[in-house]
N, C-alpha and C positions, 0 to 999 in steps of 0.2 A: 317953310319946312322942307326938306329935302326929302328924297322916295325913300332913303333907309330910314327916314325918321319915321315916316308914315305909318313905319308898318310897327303895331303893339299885340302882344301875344303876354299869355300865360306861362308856367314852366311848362301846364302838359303840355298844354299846345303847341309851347315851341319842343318839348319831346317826340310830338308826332310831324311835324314840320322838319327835323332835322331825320330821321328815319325814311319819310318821303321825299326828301329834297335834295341829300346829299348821295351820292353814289361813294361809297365805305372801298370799296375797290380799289377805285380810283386813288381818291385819298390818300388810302394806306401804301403804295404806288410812290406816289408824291412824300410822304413823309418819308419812307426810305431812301429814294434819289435826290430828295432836295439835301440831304445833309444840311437839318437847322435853318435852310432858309426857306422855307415852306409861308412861314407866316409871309415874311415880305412880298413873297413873290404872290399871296391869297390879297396884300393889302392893295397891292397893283391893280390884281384884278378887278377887287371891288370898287375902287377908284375908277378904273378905267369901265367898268360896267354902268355904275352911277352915272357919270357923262353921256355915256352913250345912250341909257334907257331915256335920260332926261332930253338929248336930243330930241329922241324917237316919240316922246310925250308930247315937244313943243310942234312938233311939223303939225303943218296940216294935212286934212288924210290925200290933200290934192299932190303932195309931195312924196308919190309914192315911189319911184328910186332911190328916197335917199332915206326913208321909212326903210326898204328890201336892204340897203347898204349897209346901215347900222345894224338893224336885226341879224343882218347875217355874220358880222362881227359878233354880235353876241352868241349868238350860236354857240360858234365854233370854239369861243375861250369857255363860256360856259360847260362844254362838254368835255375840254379840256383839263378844268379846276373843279372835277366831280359835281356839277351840278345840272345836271339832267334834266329837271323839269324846266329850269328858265331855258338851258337848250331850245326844249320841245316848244316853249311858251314862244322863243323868238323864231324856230323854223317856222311853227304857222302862221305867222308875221310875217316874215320873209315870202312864203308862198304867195300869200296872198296879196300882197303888194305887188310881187312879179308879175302875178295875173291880173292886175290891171282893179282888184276886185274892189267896192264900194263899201265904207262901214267898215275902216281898221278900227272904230273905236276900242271896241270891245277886247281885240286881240292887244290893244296897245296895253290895256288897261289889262290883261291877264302877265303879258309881260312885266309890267311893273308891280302887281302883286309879287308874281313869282320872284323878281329882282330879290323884294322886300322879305318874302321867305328863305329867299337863300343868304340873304345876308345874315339875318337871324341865326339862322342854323350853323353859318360857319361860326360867326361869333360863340356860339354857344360850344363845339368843338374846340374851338381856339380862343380861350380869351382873351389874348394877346392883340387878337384886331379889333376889341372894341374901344371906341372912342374914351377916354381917360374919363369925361365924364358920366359914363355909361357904364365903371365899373364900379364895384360892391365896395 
């Protein structure tokens, strides 16, 4: 099962999930300068996020460079493609790997929820990016 798979919600639920998870700003940003190609360039994203979280899942916590490495990629596209809280979820991942610190589990693991809710939420915004068979 793959990390988007993982994660199952409600409609409110993903109504309160897409409210907290997506920065509407940003977004709205985005659909204006992408001209039409927004979806592709969110499919990238979550492509290239899914890889990365799942990397960051597989190290062990002894692999803490390349735990900071990946996190900080996510970061950075994350805050970039209005989603904020996996941002947040991978900088204190990032920190704390930097810092040498014992017990990523936990932060790995809020990363990858967070992954899992922002995939949600975009899909739910666009549902252009969900997988064909994941549509109504």
């Amino acid at each position: 099962m793959s990390i988007a798979e993982s994660h199952t919600s409600t409609d409110d639920e993903s109504d309160v999930h897409e409210r907290s998870v997506l920065d509407d700003d940003t977004l709205t940003m985005l659909e204006q300068e992408c001209d039409g190609a927004l979806e592709g360039l969110l499919q990238l994203f979550l492509s290239e996020c899914e890889k990365r979280v799942g990397l960051i899942e597989g190290f062990g916590s002894g692999a803490r460079n390349e735990i900071e490495r990946e996190a900080h990629t996510v970061k950075g596209a994350a805050i970039s493609f209005g989603c904020p809280a996996l941002s947040a979820a991978a900088r204190d991942l990032e920190t704390a790997a930097g810092r040498g610190e014992t017990g990523l589990e936990s932060l790995v693991q809020m990363v990858v929820r967070t992954h899992g809710a922002a995939r949600v939420a975009l899909e739910l915004r666009y549902p252009g990016l969900r997988s064909p068979a994941a549509r109504p």
